[in-house]
N, C-alpha and C positions, 0 to 999 in steps of 0.2 A: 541445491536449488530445485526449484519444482518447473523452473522452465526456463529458460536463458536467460544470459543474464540481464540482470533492470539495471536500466541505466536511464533518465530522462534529461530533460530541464532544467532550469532553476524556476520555482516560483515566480509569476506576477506578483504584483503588489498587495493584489485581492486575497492573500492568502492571510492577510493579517485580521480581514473581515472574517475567515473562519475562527477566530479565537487564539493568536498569538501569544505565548504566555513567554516566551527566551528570556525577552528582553528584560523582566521581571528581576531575573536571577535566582537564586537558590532561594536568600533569604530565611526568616523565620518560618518556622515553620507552626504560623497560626492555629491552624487544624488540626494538629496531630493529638493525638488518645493524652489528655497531661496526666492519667494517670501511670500510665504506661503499661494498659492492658496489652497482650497480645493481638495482633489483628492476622485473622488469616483466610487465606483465600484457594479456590480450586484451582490449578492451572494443568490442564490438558492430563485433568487425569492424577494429578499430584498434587498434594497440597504443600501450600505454603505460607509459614509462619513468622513472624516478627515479634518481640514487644519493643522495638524502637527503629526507628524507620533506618535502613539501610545506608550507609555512608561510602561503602566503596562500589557502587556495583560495577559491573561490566556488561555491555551490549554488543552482542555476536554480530550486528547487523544494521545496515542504515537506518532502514524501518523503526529498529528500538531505538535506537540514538534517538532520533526526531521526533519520537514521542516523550522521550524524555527530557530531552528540550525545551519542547512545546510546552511543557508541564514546569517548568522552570526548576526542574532537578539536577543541571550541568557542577554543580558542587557537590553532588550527592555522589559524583560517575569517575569511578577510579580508570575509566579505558573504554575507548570502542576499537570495531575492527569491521573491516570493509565493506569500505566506501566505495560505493559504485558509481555515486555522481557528484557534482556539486554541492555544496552544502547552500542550501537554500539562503538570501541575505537575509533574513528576518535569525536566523540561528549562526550566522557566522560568531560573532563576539561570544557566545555561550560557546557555543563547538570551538573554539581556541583555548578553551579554558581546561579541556577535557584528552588525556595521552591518548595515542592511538598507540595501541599494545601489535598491530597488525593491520598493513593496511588493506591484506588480503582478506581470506576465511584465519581466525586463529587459531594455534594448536593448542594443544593442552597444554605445553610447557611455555605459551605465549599466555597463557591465562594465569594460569598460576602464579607467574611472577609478577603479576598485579595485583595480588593477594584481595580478590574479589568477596566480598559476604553476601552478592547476589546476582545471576548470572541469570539475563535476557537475551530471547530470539523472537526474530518474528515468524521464524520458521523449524518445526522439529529439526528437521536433517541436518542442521548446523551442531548438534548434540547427539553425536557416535565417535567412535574410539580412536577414529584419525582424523579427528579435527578437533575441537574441545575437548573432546569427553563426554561419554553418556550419562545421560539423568542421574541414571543410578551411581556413576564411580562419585558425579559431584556430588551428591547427596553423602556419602561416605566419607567424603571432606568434609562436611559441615557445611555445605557450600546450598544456598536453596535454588532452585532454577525455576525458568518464566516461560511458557511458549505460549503467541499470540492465539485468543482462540478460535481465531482463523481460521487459523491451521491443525485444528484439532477437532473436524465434523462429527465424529463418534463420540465426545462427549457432550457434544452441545444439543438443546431440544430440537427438535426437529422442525422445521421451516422458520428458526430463528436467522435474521438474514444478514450478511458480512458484513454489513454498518454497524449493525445492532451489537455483533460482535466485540468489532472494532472498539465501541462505544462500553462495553461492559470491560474490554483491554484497560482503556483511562481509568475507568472509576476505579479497579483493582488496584491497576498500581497508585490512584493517587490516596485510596486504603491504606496500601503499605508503608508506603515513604512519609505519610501522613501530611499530603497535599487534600484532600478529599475532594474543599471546597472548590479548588482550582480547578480539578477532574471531572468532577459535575458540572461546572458550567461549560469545559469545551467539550463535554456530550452534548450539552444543551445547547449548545451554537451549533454545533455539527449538525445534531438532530433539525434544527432550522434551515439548515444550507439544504439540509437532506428535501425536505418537505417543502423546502422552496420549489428546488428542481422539480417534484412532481408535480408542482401546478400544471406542467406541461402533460402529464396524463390526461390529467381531466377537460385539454382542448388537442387533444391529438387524435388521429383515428385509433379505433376500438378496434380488438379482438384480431382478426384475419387479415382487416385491412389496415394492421399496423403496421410503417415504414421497418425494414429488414436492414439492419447494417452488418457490414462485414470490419471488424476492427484486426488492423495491419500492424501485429506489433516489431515482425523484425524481420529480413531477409536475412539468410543464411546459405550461404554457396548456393544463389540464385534460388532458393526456395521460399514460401512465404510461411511465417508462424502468424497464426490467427488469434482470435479468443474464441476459446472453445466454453462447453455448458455450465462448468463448473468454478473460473474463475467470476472475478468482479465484476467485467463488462458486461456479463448477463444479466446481476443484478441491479448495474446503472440502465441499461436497457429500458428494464420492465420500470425502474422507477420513472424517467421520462415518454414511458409511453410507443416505445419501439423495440424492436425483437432483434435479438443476436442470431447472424443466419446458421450461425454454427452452435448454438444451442443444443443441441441431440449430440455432441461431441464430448463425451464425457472425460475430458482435459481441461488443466488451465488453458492452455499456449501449445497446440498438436498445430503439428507439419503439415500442410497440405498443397494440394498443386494452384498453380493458377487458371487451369481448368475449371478444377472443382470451386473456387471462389466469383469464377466466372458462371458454371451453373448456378448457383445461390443466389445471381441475380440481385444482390444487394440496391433497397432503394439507394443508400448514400454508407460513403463510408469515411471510416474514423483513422488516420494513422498515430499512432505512438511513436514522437521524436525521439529517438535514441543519440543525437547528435552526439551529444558528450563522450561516448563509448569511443568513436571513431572509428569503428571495424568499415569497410565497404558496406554497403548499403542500410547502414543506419539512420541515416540522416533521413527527414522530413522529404527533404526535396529528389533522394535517391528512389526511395518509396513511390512519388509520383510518378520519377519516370521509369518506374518499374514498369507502373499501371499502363502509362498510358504509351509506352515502347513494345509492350509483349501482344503478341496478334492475339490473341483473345480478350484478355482483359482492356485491353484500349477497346473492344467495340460494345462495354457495357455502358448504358444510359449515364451511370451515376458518374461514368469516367470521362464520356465526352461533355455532358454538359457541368464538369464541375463540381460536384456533390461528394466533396471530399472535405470533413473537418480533421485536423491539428491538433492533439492534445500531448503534453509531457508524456513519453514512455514509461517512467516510474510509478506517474500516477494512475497507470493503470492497475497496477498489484494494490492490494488495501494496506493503506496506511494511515498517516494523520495525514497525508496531503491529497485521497483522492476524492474527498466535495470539492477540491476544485478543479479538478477535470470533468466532476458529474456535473458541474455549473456550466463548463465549459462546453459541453455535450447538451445542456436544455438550451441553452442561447444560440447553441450552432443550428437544431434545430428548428428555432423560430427563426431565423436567418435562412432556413433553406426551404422557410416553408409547410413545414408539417406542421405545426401547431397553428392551430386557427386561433 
């Protein structure tokens, strides 16, 4: 994991306006190459080949699970492994359909015995030698492997941006599995959700006098984890039109005090419900009274008068679910005000 662990909500209803495909089910697979060319694709550096869409795969991770999902692949998917949160309702009936090989991280000998022919992550480090297995030993199985390209900055062009990413993730695999048209269109609804959200740039303040938030994703033995520069909240930020105070922190999710989140002065801030997890201080309402019980951060602006929005905790890492937390994030801020 690149930062503790995610854990959130379950989806509103609105998740189904982002481009729902579960309910669909596997089905025909309309789109796919009928001649049965090979279809192949770069993933993080590795490439990877098919001439007929994959039938067993397995997904290391929630994150893959729900986009495969989403993409109405759950008959294509021999095994997933941990699940960190709920399974969203819009994917329950697909997700019962599909073994859970591990409900934690799985091992190589938990993989294997699902006798996998395509192995996704939404994240490298799920893919080393005491947990799955590295790239290389599965590629020596015959076995092809996926990592989101998210999570792979040094292959990707440079100021290419984690939506976009996200979005080039579908179309690949709905390439591969030979969904294409399905894949395309929920880039293309996403990409809508995406551009909605930035209406709110072009009526929000500019430049220097853009609202500052500080996004609160977990307490940890009384400490706060934030969003730092290089996760997603930077770049829901900038698409809405407001600046991450911890931008210049080059982490996803680094440790900081409540000093220094109190220095940053945050116009308003965002917490990530972690409710589901149920460690101490995950919850929405634990967070609050973090804020507004600890002598410093109870005497900033944003905390006496309220300027605190609620988003699901998972969907702050990139996934297929996080336009709607970036929906959730533009409507919070014309709710508080910043968007003229």
């Amino acid at each position: 994991m690149r930062h503790p662990t995610r854990l959130g909500i379950a989806l509103t209803l609105s998740l189904a306006a982002a481009g729902c495909a579960a309910g669909s089910g596997g089905g025909p697979r309309a789109d796919a190459d009928p001649a049965g060319r090979a279809v192949s694709v770069s993933s993080c550096g590795r490439p990877v080949s098919f001439t007929a869409p994959p039938r067993r795969a397995v997904t290391l991770d929630q994150t893959s699970t729900e986009t495969l999902l989403e993409l109405g692949l759950q008959d294509s998917m021999a095994g997933t492994a941990n699940l960190k949160t709920k399974i969203p309702a819009p994917y329950e009936a697909a997700y019962a359909k599909v073994p859970v090989i591990a409900p934690k991280i799985a091992t190589g000998e938990q993989l294997r015995s699902a006798t996998p022919d395509f192995v996704l992550a939404g994240s490298a480090d799920l893919y080393t030698g005491d947990r799955a297995g590295t790239r290389e030993e599965l590629d020596a199985l015959g076995v092809p492997t996926f990592v989101s390209a998210v999570d792979c900055p040094r292959q990707n062009p440079a100021g290419t941006t984690p939506f976009e990413l996200l979005f080039s993730d579908y179309e690949n695999l709905g390439g591969l599995f030979g969904v294409r048209e399905r894949a395309v269109k929920l880039a293309a609804d996403q990409r809508a959700a995406v551009a909605k959200a930035g209406e709110n740039a072009s009526k929000a303040a500019r430049g220097a006098d853009r609202p500052t938030v500080v996004y609160l994703y977990s307490v940890f033995n009384g400490m706060p984890y934030v969003a730092g520069g290089t996760g997603l909240p930077s770049e829901m930020s900038r698409i809405v039109g407001a600046r991450n105070a911890f931008d210049d922190v080059a982490e996803d999710w680094p440790e900081v005090t409540w000093e220094e989140v109190a220095r940053r002065e945050p116009d308003f801030i965002v917490i990530g419900d972690l409710s589901e997890r149920g460690r101490p201080g995950d919850s929405a309402a634990e967070k609050r009274a973090a804020l507004t019980g600890h002598p410093v951060t109870s005497k900033l602006a944003a905390v006496r008068d309220g300027r605190i929005l609620e988003v699901p905790g998972i969907e702050l890492d990139p996934s297929v679910r996080s336009v709607h937390a970036l929906g959730l994030l533009a409507n919070g801020m014309k709710d508080l005000g910043y968007v003229r």
